[in-house]
N, C-alpha and C positions, 0 to 999 in steps of 0.2 A: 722788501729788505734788500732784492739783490739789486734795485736801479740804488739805494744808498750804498751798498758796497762799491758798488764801479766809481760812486764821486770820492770815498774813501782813498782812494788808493790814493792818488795824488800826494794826499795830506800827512801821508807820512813821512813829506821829504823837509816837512817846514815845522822845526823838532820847538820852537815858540813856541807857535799857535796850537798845538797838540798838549805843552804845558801851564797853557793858563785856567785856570777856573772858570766857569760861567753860571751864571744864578738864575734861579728861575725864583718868581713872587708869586704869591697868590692870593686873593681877595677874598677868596672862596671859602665858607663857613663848613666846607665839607674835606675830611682824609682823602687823598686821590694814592690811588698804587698801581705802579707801571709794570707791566714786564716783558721786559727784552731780552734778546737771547748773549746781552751780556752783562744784563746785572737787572734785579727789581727794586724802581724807587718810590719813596712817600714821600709825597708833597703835602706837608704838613697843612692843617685846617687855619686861617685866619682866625687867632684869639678874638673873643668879643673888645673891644676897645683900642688893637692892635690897626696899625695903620695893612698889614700884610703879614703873611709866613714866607720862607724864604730857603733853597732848598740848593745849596751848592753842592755841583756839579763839576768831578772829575774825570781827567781822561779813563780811559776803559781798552782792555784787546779784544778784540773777537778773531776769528778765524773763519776761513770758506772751506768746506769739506770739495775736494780734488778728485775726489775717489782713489783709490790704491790703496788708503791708507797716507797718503797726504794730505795735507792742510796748509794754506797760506795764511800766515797770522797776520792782523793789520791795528791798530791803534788808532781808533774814535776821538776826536780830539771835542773837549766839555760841551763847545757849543752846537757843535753836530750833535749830540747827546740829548742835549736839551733844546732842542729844534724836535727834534724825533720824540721826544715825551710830552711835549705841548702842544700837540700839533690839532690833538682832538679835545683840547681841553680851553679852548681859548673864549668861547663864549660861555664859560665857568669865570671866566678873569682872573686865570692862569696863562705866565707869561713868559718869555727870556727877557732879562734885564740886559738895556744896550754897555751896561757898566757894569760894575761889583756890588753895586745897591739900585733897588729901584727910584727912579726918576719920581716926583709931585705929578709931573703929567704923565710920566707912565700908568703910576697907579689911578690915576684921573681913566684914564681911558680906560683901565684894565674896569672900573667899577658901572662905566658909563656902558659899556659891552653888555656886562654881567647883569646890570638891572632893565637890559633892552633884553635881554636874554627871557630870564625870569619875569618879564610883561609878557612876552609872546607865550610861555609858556603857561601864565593862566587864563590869557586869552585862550588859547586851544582848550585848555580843560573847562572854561563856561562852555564853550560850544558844544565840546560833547556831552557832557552835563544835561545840556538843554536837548539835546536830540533823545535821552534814552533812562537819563540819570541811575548810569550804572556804573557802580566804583571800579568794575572792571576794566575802562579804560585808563584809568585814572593811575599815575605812575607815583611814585616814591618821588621823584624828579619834581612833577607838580604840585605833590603837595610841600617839599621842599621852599619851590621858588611861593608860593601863597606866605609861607613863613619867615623865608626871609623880608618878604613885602611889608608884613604886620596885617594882610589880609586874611578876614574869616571868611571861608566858601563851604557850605556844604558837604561840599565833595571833598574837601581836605581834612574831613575829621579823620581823627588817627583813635582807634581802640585802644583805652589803658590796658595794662595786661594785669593778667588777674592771677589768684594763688587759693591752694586748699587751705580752708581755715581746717586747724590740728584739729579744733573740737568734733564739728560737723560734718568737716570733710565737702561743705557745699563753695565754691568758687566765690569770692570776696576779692574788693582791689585791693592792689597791693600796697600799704603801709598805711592802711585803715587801722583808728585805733580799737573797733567793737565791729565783730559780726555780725553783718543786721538776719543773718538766719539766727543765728541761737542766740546771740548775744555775750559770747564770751570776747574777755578783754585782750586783743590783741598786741597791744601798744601800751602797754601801763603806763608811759611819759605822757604820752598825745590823750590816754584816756582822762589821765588827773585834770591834763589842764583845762578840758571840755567838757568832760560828763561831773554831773553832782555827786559830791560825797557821800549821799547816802545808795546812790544808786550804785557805785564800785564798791560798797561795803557789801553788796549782794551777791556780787559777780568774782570770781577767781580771776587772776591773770593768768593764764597762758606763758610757761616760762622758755628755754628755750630748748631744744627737743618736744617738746609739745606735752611735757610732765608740768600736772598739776599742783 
């Protein structure tokens, strides 16, 4: 932070370039959140069918502590801002826009990064895989990039999460319409449209506080 304050200084003689906006895009199916010691930002997730998200970027002050009880205040102008928040996000295909929208071949490139990205990265997890197959290696990260691929790996299975059924109290998935311990009726919508009529004429539903 203090080799960026020293290029700071400069810049606050060029009162332009400190007032224009700068954008940052992203390709990336994932929320990113920054934080800097002069403000924390979201670079919002790439919607499914959205060419990019897109995350403008204003000037900012910060200050250097002097000691005494002094401070010199100085002004971050957007694109220093957003140079310094992309900086470890770039092989996500998160990026600064050279304009006020991203570029066909910006975004081109930003995708071309991010799926060379996300091949190395299930490369590395076949390998460890195959040395020990133990999920302990195995990150949030890789099974990520396996999912954005459309590839299935072993090692990227993710555990549903599960809930106490009210009746038995034994762990069941969650938004299961029938208990398979006891068999009470979880989901009266999803049970009618699956289970037989005469077999829910047997079974109570479960309403919601867990009163029968």
């Amino acid at each position: 932070m203090t080799t960026m304050i020293r290029e700071l200084r400069g810049s606050e003689i060029d009162p332009a370039a400190r007032d224009r906006t700068a954008t940052i895009a992203s390709v990336s199916d994932q929320d990113w959140y920054v934080t800097r010691t002069y403000g924390v930002f979201r670079i919002p997730a790439c919607a499914k069918g959205e060419p990019c998200a897109v995350l403008n970027v204003t000037p900012r002050g910060d200050a250097i502590d002097l000691g005494d009880n002094r401070r010199f205040p100085f002004t971050i102008t957007p694109r220093e801002i957003a140079a310094d928040i992309v900086q470890d996000l770039g092989d996500h295909g998160v990026f600064v826009c050279a304009s006020a929208q991203p570029s066909v071949e910006e975004l081109a490139q930003a995708s071309t990064r991010r799926d060379a990205w996300y091949k190395q990265l299930v490369a590395d997890a076949d390998e460890m895989w195959a040395r020990g197959h133990s999920y302990r290696e195995i990150s949030d990260m890789h099974r990520r990039a396996a999912s954005a691929m459309g590839l299935e790996r072993e090692w990227a299975y993710v555990p549903q999460a599960s809930v106490d059924c009210p009746m038995c109290g034994d762990k069941v998935k969650a938004g299961v319409a029938m208990c398979k311990h006891c068999g009470a009726i979880l989901d009266a919508d999803r049970a009618a449209k699956y289970l037989p009529a005469d077999r829910l004429s047997r079974t109570a539903p479960i309403r919601k506080g867990g009163a029968l």
